[in-house]
C-alpha positions, 0 to 999 in steps of 0.5 A, spaced: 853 867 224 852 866 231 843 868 232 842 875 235 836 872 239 837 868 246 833 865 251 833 859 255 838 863 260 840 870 262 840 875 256 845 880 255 848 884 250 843 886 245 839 881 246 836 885 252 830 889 251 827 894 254 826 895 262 828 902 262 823 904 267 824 898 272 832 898 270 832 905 272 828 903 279 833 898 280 839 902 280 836 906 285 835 902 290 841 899 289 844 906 290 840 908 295 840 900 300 833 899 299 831 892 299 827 890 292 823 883 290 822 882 283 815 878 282 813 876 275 811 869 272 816 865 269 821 866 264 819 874 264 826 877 264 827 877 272 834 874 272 837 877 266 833 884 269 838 884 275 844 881 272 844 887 267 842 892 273 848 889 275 853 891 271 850 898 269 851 900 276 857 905 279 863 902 281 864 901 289 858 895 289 859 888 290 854 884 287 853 877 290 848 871 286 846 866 289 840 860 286 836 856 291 834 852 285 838 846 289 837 848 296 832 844 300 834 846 307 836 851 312 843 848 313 844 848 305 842 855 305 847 857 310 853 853 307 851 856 299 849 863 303 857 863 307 861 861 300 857 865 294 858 872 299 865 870 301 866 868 294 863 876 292 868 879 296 873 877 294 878 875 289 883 869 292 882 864 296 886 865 301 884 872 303 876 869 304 879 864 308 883 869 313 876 874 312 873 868 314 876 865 320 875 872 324 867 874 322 865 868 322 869 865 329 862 862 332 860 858 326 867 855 325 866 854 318 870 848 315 872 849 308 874 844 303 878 846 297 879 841 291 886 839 289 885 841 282 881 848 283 885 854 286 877 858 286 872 853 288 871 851 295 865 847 299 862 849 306 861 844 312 858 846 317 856 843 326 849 844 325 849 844 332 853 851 332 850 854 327 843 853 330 845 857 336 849 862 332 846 863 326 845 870 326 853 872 325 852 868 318 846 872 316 849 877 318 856 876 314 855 881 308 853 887 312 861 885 316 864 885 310 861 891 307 863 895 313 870 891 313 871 893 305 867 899 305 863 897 300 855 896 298 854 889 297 847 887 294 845 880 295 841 878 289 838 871 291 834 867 285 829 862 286 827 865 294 820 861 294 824 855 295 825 856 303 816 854 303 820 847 302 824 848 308 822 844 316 819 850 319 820 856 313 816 861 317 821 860 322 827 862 317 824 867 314 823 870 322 831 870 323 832 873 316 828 879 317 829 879 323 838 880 321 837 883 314 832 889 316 838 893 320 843 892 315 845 900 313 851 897 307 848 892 305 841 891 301 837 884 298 834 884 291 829 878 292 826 874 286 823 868 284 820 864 278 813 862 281 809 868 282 803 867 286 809 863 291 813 869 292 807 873 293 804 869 299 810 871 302 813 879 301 805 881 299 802 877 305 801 882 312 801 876 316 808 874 312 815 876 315 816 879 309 811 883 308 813 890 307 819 888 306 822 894 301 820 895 294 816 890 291 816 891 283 811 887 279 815 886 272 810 886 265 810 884 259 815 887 254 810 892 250 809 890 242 812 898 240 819 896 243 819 889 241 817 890 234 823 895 232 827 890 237 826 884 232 826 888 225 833 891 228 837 884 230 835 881 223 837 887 220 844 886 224 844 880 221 843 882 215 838 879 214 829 882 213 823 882 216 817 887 214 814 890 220 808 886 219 811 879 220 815 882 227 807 884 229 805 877 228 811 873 232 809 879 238 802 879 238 802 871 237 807 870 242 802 875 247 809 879 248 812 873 253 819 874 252 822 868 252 818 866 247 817 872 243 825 871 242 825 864 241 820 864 236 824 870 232 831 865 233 827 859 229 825 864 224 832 867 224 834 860 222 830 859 217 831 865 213 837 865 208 834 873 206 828 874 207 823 872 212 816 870 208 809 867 211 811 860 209 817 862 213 814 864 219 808 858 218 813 853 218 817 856 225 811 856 229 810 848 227 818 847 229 816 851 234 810 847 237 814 841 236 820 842 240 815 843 246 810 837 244 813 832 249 813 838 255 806 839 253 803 832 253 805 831 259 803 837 263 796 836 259 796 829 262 796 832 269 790 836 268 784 835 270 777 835 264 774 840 268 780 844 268 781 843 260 773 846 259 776 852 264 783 854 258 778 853 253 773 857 256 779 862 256 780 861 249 773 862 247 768 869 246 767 869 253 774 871 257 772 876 263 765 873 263 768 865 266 762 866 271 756 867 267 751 862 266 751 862 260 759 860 260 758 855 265 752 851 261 758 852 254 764 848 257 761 844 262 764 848 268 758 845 274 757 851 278 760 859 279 763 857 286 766 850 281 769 856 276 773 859 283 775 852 286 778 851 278 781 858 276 785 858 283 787 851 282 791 853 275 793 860 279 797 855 284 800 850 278 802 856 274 798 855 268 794 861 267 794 869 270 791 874 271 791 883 269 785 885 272 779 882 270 783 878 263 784 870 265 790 869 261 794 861 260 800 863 261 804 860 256 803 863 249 806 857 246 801 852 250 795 855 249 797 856 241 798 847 242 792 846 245 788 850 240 792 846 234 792 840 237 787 838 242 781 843 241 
């Protein structure tokens, strides 16, 4: 029996929890061509969010995805940008070929099919032409919208990668300056370093500030996770009391990925019915397949960084700047914590809710606390 928890990709199916507010957003936008950026720490659901929204929307859309994971510049940009959306369009090889000789006739495109693929293709492009005729392909989805007379919604992961471009500024000047007069198509944004993607769509001085909705994604609440995991256990055929779904939420501070993946370890480990022991035991297996990612992180921070998490994971989170705090964990001087908190902000590794400093992830700080402090 195949386990009813994911994590590590996109979630689908009954894996996917909540988000009924947000999913409702989404799909509104999507209807009603607004642009949207999804911004979250890492691991919080945003990819599986859109792909969901995605599927749950009328008929009549074309969804196109396009991962930047890989992309480093402005050309690779432009060729994965032309395939993915051609490739979103339509069905056969040979129509995206036609289509795109007469939409894209400046750019030229070659195309490259392999012998054994009748679906794949590679995109070579003149540097040279597309410099000068770069906006007919920002400008392909909303031509071919119009040509199928269809919404196309453009959904672009891992956009905090154009800051590693030459001149990202520059580039993010030619997309706003294309996709802000598009009617048919629309563009839902989103990335998996938050404060990135916040300097980029919630700076004033930044290309896309203002550029549509901009949805900040939670954490799932403790009430709809617990239900969640007592019911996929019981799916299973297997139980698990109310109490211990508390534990695995509360302990796993109700970040998604982990609160499945914990659950998936449990679930393993369970014949019938899960007990303490279970749950103890999961945690260990759970901090041990970690322990090599965590040693090395470790190993990249600094001691005065280390003193900062454990002031975090002391009796004085929300006072990190009093005396008495900095005395304690050895923190120097208050303008020393500010130096120090706004460099974990940028290497990810801690967030914050108001006035609450958290470490990001639950299972880090839960390994620093049992192997290090």
């Amino acid at each position: 029996m195949n386990s009813p928890f994911q994590y590590g990709k996109v979630v689908e199916g009954d894996a996917f929890t909540n988000r009924k507010k947000e999913l409702k957003w989404l799909l509104s936008n999507f209807d009603n061509n607004i642009n949207t950026t999804l911004l979250s720490p890492r691991r919080w659901g945003k990819s599986s969010l859109v792909r969901r929204a995605a599927k749950t929307a009328a008929n009549g859309k074309i969804f196109c995805f396009i991962d930047l994971y890989n992309v480093r510049n402005e050309t690779e940009f432009y060729s994965l940008y032309i395939k993915q959306v051609l490739k979103a369009s339509y069905g056969k090889t040979q129509e995206l070929l036609s289509a795109a000789k007469t939409i894209l006739s400046k750019i030229k495109p070659k195309f490259t099919i392999p012998i054994d693929s009748k679906t794949d293709f590679q995109v070579q492009l003149d540097l040279d032409i597309v410099k000068q005729s770069y906006d007919e392909i920002l400008n392909l989805p909303e031509k071919l919208s119009q040509k199928k007379k269809k919404k196309i919604i453009v959904c672009i992961d891992e956009f905090q990668n154009i800051e590693y471009f030459d001149d990202p500024l520059l580039f993010q000047k030619r997309l706003r300056s294309a996709w802000q007069y598009h009617k048919n198509a629309a563009y839902c944004i989103y990335g998996s370093k938050k404060h990135m993607m916040m300097n980029l769509f919630d700076n004033p001085s930044m290309p896309f500030y203002k550029f549509g909705d901009v949805i900040y994604l939670d954490k799932i609440s403790e009430e709809d996770f617990v239900p969640f995991i007592i019911k996929n256990f019981n799916i299973t055929n297997k139980k698990i009391d109310t109490e211990f779904a508390k534990q695995i939420v509360k302990l796993m501070d109700c970040h998604p990925y982990y609160v499945q993946q914990l659950s998936h370890i449990i679930w393993i480990n369970t014949v019938i019915k899960v007990t303490q022991d279970i749950i103890d035991k999961s945690i260990e297996n759970l901090l041990e397949q970690n322990s090599s990612l965590y040693e090395n992180e470790y190993e990249d921070i600094s001691n005065s960084q280390i003193n900062f998490l454990k002031a975090i994971m002391g009796d004085n989170n929300g006072g990190l700047s009093s005396m008495e705090t900095i005395k304690k964990y050895n923190l120097g001087t208050s303008a020393n914590v500010a130096k120090i908190k706004s460099a974990l902000l940028r290497k990810e590794l801690i967030d914050t809710r108001g006035s609450r400093v958290f470490i990001l992830d639950p299972v880090f700080a839960l390994w620093l606390k049992r192997r290090i402090i």
